[in-house]
Backbone as numpy.savetxt, mean C-alpha at the origin, in Angstrom:
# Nx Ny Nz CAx CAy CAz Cx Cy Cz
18.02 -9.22 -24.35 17.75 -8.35 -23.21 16.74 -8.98 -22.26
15.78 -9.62 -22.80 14.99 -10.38 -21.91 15.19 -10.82 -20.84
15.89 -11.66 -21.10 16.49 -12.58 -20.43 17.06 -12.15 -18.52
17.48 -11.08 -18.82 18.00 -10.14 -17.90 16.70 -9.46 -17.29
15.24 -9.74 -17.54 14.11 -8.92 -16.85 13.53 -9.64 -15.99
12.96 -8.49 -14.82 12.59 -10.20 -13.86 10.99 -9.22 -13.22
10.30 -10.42 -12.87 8.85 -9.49 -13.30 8.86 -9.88 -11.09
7.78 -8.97 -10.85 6.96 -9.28 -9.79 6.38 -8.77 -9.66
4.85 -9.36 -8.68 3.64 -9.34 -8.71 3.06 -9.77 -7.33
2.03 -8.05 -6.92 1.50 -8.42 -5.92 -0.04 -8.46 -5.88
-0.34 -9.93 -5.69 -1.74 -9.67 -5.93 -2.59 -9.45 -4.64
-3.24 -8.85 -4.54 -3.83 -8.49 -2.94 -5.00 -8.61 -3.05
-6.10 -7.84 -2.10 -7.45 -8.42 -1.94 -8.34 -7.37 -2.98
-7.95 -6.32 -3.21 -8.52 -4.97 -3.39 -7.84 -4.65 -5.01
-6.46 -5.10 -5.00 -5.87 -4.53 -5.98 -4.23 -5.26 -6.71
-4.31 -5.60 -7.92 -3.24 -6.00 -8.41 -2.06 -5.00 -8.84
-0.73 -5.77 -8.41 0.05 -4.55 -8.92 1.48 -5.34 -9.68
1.78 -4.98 -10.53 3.00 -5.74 -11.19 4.06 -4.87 -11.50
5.68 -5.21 -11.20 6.65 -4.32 -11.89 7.85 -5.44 -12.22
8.02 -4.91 -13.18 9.12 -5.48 -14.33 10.58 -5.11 -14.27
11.82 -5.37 -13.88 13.34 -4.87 -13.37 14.02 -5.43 -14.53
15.28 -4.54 -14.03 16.09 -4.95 -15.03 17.25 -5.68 -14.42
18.65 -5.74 -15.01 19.36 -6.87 -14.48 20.23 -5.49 -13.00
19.88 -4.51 -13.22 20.44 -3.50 -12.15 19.34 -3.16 -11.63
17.97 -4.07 -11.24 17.31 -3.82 -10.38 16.60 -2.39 -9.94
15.99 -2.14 -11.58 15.79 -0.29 -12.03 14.35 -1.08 -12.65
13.82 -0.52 -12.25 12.05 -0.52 -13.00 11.80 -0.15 -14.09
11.31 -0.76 -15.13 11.45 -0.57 -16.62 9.68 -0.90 -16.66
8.59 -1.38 -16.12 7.58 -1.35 -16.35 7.16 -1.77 -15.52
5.57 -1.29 -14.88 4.90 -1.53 -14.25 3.25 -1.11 -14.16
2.54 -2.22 -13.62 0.84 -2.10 -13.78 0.12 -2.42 -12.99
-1.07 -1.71 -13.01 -2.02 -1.67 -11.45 -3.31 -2.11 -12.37
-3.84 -2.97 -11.39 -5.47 -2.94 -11.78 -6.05 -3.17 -10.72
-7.07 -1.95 -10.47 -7.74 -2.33 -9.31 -8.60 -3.22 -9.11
-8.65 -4.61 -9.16 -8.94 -5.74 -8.79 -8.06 -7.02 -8.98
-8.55 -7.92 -7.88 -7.32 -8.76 -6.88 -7.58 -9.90 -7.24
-7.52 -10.40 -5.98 -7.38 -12.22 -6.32 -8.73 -12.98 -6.65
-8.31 -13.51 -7.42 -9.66 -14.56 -8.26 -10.37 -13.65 -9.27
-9.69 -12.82 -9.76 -10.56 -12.04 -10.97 -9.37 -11.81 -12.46
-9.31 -11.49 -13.45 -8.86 -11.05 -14.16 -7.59 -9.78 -14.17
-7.63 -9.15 -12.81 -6.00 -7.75 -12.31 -5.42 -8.69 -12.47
-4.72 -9.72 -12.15 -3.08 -10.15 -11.92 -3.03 -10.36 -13.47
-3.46 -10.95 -14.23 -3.44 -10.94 -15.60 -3.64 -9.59 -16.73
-4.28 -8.68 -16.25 -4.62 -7.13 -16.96 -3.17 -6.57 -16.16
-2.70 -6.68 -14.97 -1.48 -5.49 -14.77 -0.38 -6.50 -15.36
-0.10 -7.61 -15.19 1.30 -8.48 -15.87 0.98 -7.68 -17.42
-0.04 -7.89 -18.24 0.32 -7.05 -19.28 0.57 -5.55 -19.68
-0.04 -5.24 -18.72 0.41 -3.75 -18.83 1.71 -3.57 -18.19
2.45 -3.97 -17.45 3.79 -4.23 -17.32 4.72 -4.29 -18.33
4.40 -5.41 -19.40 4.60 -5.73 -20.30 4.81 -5.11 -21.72
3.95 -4.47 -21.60 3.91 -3.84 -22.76 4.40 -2.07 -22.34
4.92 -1.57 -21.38 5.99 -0.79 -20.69 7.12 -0.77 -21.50
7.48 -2.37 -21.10 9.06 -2.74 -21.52 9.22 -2.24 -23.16
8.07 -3.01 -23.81 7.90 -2.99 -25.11 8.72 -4.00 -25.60
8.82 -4.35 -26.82 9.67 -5.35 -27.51 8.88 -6.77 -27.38
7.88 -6.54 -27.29 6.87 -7.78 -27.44 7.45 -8.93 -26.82
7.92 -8.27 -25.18 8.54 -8.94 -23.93 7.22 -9.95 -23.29
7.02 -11.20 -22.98 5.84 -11.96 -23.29 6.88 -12.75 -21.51
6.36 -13.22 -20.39 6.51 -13.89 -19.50 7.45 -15.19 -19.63
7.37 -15.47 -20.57 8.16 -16.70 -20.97 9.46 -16.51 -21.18
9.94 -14.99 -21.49 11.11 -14.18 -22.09 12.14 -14.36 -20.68
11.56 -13.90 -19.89 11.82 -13.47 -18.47 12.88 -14.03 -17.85
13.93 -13.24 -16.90 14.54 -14.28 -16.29 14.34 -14.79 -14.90
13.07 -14.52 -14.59 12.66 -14.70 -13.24 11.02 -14.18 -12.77
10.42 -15.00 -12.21 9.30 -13.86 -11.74 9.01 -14.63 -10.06
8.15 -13.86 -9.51 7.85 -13.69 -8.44 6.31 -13.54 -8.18
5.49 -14.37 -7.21 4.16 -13.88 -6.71 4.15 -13.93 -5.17
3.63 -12.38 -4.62 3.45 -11.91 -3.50 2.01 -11.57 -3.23
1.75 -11.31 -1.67 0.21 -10.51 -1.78 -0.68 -11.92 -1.22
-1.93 -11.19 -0.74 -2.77 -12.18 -0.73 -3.22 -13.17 -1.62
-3.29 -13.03 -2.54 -3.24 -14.37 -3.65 -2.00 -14.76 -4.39
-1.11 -14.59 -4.05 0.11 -15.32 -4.65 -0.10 -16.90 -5.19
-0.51 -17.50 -3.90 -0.78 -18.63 -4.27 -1.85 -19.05 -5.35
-2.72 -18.02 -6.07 -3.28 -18.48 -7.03 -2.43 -18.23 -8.49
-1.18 -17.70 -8.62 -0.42 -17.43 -9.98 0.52 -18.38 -9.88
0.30 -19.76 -10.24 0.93 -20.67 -10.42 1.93 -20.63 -11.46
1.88 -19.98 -12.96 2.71 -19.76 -13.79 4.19 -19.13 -12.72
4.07 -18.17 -11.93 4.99 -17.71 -11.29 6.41 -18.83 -10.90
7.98 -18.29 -11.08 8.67 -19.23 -10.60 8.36 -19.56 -9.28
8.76 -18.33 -8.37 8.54 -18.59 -6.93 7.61 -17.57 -6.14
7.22 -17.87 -5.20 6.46 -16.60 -4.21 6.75 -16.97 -3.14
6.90 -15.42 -2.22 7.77 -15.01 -1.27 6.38 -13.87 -0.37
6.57 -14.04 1.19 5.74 -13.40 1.52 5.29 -12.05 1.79
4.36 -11.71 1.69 3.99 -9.78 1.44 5.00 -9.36 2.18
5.17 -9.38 3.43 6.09 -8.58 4.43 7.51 -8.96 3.64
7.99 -9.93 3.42 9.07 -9.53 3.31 9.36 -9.22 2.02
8.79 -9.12 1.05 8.19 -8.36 -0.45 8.19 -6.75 -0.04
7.73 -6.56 0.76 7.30 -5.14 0.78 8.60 -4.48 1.81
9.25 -5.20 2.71 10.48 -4.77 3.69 11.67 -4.74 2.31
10.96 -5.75 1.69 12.62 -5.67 0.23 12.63 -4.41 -0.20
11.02 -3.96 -1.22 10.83 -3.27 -2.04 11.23 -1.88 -1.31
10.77 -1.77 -0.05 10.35 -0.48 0.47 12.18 0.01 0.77
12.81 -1.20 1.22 14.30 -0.59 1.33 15.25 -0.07 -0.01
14.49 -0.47 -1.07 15.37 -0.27 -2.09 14.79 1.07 -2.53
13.44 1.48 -2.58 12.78 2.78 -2.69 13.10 4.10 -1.77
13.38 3.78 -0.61 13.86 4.16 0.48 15.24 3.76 0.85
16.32 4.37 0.42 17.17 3.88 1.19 17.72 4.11 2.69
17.99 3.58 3.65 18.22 3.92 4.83 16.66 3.73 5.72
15.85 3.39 5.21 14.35 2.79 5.64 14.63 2.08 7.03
13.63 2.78 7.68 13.91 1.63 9.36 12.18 1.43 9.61
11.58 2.05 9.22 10.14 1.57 10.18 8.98 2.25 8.47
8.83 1.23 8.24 7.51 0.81 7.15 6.16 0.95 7.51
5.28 1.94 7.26 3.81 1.65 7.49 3.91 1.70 6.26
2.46 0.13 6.25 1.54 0.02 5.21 0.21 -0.19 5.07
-0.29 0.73 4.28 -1.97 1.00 4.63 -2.66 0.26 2.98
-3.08 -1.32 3.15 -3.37 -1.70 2.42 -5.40 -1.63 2.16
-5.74 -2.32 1.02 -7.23 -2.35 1.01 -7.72 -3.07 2.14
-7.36 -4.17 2.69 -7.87 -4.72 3.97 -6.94 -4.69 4.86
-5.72 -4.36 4.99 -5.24 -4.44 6.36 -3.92 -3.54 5.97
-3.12 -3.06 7.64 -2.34 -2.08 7.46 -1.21 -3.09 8.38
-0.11 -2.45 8.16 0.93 -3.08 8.87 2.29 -2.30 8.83
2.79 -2.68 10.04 3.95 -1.56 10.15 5.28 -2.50 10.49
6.26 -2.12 9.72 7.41 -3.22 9.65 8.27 -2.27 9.69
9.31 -3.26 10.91 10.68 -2.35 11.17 12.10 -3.56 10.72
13.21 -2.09 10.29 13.62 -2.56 9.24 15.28 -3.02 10.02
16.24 -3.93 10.25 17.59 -3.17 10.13 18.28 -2.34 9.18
19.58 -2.34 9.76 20.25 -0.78 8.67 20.32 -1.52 7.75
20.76 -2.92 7.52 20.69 -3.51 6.15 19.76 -3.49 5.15
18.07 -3.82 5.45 17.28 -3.23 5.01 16.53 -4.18 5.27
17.03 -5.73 6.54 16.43 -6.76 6.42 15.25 -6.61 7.13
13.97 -7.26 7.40 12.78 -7.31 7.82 13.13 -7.55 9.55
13.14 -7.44 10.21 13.34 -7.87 11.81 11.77 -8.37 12.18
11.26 -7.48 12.36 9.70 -7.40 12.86 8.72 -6.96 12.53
7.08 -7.03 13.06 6.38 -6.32 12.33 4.91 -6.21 13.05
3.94 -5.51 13.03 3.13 -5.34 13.67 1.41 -5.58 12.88
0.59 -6.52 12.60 -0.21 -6.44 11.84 -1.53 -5.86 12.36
-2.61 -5.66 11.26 -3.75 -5.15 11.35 -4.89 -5.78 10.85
-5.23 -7.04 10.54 -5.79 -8.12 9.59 -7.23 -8.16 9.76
-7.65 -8.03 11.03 -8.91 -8.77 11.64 -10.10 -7.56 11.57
-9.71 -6.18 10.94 -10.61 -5.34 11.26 -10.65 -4.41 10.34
-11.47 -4.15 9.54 -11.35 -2.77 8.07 -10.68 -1.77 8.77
-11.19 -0.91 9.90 -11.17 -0.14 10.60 -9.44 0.44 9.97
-9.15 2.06 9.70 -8.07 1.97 9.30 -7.02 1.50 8.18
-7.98 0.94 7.23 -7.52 0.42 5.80 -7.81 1.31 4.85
-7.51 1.02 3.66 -8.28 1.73 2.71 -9.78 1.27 2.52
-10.00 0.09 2.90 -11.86 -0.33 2.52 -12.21 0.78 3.75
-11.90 1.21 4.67 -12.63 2.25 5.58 -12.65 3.44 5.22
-11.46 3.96 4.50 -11.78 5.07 3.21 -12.91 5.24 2.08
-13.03 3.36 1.90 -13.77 3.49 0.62 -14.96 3.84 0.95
-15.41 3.33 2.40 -16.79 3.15 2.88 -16.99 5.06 3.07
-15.88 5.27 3.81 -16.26 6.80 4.04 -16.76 7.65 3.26
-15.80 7.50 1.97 -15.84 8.78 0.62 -17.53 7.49 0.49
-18.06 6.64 0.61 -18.90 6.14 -0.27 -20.45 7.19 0.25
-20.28 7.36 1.75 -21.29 8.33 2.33 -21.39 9.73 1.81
-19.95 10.37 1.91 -19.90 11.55 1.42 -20.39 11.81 0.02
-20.56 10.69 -1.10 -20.94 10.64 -2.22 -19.47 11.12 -2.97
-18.26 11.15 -2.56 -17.10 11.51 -3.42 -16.02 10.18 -3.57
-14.99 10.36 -4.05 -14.13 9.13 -4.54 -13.24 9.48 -3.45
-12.53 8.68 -3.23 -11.14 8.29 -2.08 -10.27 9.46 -2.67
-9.79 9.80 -3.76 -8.76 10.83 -4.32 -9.05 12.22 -4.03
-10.80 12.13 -3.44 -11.35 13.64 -3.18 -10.99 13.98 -1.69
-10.70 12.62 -0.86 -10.80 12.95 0.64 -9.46 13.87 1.12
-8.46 13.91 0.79 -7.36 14.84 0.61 -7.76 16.28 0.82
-8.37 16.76 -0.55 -8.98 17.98 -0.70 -9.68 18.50 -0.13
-10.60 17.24 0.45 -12.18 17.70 1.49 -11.27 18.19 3.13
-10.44 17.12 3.52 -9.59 17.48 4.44 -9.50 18.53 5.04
-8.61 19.08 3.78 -7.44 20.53 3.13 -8.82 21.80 3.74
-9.86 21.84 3.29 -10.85 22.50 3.68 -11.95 22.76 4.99
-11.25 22.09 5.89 -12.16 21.83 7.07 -11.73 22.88 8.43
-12.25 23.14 8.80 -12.00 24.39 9.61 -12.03 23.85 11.13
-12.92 22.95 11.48 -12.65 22.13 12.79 -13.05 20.72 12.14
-11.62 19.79 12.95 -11.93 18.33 13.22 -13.01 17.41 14.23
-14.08 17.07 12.93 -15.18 16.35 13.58 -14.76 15.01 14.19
-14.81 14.68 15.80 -13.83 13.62 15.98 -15.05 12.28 15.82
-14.31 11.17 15.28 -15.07 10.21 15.28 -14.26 9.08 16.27
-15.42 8.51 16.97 -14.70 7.68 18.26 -15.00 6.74 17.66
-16.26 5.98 17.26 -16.14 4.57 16.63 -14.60 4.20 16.07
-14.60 2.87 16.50 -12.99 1.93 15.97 -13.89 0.75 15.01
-14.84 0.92 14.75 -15.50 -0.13 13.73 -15.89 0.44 12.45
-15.66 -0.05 11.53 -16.05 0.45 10.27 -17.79 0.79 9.94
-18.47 -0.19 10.63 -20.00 -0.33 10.64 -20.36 0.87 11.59
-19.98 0.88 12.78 -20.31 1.86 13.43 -19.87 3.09 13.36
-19.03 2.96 12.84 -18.25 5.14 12.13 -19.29 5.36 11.32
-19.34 4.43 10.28 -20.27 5.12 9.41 -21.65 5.36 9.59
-22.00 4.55 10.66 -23.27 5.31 11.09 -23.39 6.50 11.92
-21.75 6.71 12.77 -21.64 8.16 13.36 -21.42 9.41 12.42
-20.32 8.91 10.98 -19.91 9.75 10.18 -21.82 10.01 9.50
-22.85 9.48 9.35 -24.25 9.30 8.61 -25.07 10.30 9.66
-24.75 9.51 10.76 -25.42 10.83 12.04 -24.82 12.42 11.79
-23.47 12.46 11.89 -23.04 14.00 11.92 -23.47 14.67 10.87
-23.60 13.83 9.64 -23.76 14.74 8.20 -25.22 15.23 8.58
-26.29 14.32 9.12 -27.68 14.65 9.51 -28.07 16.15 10.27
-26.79 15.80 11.30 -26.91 17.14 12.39 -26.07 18.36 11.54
-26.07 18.26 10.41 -25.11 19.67 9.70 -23.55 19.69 9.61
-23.29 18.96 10.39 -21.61 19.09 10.44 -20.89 18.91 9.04
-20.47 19.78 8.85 -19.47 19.98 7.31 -18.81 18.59 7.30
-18.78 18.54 5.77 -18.08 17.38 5.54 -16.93 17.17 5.48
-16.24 18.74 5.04 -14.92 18.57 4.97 -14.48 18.15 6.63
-15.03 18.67 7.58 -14.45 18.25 9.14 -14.71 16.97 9.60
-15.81 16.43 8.63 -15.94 15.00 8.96 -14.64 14.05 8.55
-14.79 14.33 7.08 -13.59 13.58 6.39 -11.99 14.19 6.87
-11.41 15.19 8.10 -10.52 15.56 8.71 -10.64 14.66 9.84
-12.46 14.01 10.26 -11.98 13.49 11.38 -11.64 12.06 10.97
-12.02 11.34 10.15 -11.92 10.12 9.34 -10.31 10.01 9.08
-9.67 10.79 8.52 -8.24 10.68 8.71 -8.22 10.93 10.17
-8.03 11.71 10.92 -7.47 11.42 12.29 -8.22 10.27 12.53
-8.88 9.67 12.44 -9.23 8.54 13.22 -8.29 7.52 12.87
-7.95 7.67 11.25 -7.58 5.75 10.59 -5.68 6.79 11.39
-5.28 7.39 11.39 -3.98 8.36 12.13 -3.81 7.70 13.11
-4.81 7.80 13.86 -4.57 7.21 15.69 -4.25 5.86 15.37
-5.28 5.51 14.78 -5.11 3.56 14.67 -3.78 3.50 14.07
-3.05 3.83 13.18 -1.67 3.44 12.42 -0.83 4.41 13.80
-0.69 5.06 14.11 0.45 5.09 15.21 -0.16 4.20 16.51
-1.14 3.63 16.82 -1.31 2.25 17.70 -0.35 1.31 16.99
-0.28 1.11 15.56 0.23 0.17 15.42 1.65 0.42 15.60
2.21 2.19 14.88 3.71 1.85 14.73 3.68 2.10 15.88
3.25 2.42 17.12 3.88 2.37 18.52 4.15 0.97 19.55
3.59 0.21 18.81 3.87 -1.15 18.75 4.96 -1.91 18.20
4.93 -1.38 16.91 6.16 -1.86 16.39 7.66 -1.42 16.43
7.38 -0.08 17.21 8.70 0.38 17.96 8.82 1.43 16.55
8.90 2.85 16.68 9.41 4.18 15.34 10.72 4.40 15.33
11.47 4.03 14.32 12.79 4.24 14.66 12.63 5.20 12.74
13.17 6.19 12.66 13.31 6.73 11.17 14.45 5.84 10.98
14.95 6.06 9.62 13.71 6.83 8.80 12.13 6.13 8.32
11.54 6.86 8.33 10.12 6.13 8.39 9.65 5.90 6.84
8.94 5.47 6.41 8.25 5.46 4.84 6.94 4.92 5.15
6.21 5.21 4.09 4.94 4.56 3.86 4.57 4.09 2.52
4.22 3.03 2.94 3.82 2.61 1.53 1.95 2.25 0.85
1.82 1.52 -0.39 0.62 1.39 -0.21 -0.29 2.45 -0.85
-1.49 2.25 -1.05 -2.07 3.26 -2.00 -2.69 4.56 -1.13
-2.89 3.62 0.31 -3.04 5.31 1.13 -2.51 6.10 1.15
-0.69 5.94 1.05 0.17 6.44 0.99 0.17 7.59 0.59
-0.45 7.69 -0.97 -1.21 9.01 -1.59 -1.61 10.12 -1.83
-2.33 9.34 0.23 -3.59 10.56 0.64 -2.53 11.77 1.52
-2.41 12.78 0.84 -1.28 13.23 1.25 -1.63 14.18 2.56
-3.01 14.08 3.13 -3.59 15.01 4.14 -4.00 14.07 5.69
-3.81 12.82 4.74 -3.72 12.00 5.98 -2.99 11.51 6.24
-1.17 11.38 5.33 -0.27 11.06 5.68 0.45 12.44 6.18
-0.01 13.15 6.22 0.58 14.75 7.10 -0.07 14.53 8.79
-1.25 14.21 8.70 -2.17 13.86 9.91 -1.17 12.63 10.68
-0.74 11.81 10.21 0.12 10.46 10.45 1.12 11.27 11.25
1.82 11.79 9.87 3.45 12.47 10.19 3.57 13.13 11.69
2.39 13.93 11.98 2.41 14.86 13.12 2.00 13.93 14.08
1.43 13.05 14.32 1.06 12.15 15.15 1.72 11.44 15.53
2.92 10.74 14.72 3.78 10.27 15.10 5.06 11.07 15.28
5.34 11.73 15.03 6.42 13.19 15.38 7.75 12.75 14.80
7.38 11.91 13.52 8.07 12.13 12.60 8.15 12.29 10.84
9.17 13.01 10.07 8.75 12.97 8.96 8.27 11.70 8.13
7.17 11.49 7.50 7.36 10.18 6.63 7.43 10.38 5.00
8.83 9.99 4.57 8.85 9.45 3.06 7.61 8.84 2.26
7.62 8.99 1.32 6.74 8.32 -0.04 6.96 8.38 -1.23
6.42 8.03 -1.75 6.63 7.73 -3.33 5.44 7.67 -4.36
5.57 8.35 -5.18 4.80 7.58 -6.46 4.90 6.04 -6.46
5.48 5.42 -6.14 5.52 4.11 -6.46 5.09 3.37 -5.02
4.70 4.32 -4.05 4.69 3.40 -2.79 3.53 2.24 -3.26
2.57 2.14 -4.15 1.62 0.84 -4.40 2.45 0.13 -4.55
3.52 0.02 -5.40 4.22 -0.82 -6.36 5.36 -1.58 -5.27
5.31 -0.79 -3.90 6.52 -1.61 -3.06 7.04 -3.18 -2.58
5.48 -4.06 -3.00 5.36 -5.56 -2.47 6.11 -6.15 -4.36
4.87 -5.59 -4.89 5.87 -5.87 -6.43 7.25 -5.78 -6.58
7.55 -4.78 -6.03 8.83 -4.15 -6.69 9.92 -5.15 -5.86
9.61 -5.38 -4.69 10.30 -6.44 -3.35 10.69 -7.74 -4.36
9.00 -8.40 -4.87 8.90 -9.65 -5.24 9.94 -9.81 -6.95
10.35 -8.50 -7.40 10.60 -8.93 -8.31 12.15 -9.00 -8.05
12.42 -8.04 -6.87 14.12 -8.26 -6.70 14.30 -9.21 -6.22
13.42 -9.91 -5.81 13.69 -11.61 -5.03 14.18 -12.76 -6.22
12.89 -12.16 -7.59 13.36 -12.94 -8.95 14.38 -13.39 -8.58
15.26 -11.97 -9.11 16.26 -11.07 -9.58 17.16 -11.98 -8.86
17.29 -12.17 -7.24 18.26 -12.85 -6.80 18.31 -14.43 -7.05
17.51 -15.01 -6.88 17.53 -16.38 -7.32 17.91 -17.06 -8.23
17.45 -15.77 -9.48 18.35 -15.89 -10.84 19.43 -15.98 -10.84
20.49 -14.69 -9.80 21.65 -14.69 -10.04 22.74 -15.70 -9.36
């Protein structure tokens, strides 16, 4: 059975993610560790992948693997690696079927990729040069509020007016989001305005990259289900997700295996 499994792996700046396919290109295991390139995740999620499958399925078994993500190039064991975008335009079409326009809201950068009906990558719009709008601008946020990124949802959900934050810099929000908490302003309306803010910035981008539905998102922001509602209405359309939207650059890189094998 081995033989027939094909692994891929996205290692990124923030967070490792690995998933394991089968020869019908169906997910049989997969693993996250939140830490990235040059540390110990790409090696802690390949085994927890691994040990998913069960059957003391070991990399060597494999009939293919794949490295994507910002450090790809450090998993040399890997057969081949293939790049994030088109890792994540693979993954996201097979999760999505009928997928035309991809946002992805990664730990350092977001990006919005539009798809043809086939599911191939055409174009894409990046976000690289600036936290502003990532998840590290989440992290920084919930880090003021004193709560975790999984709380900002909830804090949202509770806010009665949106505190708007104009800073587009990560350094400087948080000294506006540090000012408002000073002057009393509830937190939950802060962290409502913190999603509308990183909102505006991701429809700058998909309005760039041209919105054609069906839309998806991928990525661990993906998640935040109060700021992908904030998104949805902003861009004035519905957006898809998944439990698995982290796993979409993996899941891409491993059907790439998958083809090379065959």
């Amino acid at each position: 059975m081995s033989a027939n499994l094909y692994l891929g792996i996205d290692v990124g700046s923030t967070a490792s993610k690995c998933v394991v396919i089968d020869d019908g290109g169906e997910i049989v295991g997969c693993g996250l560790y939140a830490s990235g390139a040059g540390t110990a995740g790409p090696q802690a999620c390949v085994a927890e992948a691994l040990a998913q499958v069960g059957g003391g399925v070991t990399r060597d078994d494999l009939g293919g693997s794949c490295a994507t993500g910002y450090g790809r190039h450090l998993e040399l064991w890997a057969d081949t690696q293939m790049s994030e975008l088109s890792c994540h335009a693979k993954g996201a079409a097979r999760l999505f079927p009928g997928v035309r326009t991809v946002i992805d809201i990664g730990g350092q950068d977001a990006k919005v990729l539009s798809l043809s009906e086939d599911g191939r990558l055409v174009d894409f719009v990046m976000n690289d040069k600036c936290a502003a709008g990532t998840g590290r601008f989440l992290d920084v946020m919930a880090g003021v509020f004193g709560c975790t990124v999984a709380d900002l949802s909830d804090l949202d959900r509770r806010s009665v007016e949106v505190a708007s934050i104009s800073s587009t810099c990560t350094v400087f929000a948080e000294s506006e989001v540090i000012s408002k908490l000073a002057a009393g302003t509830p937190i939950p309306d802060i962290a409502a305005g913190v999603h509308e803010s990183v909102a505006e910035r991701t429809y700058g981008l998909a309005k760039r990259a041209g919105i054609t539905p069906k839309v998806a998102m991928t990525g661990g922001v993906a998640l935040n289900d109060a700021l992908r509602e904030r998104l949805q209405r902003r861009i004035g359309h519905d957006i898809v997700t998944s439990e698995l939207a982290q796993f979409a650059g993996a899941y891409g890189a491993a059907l790439h295996a998958r083809e090379l094998a065959s």
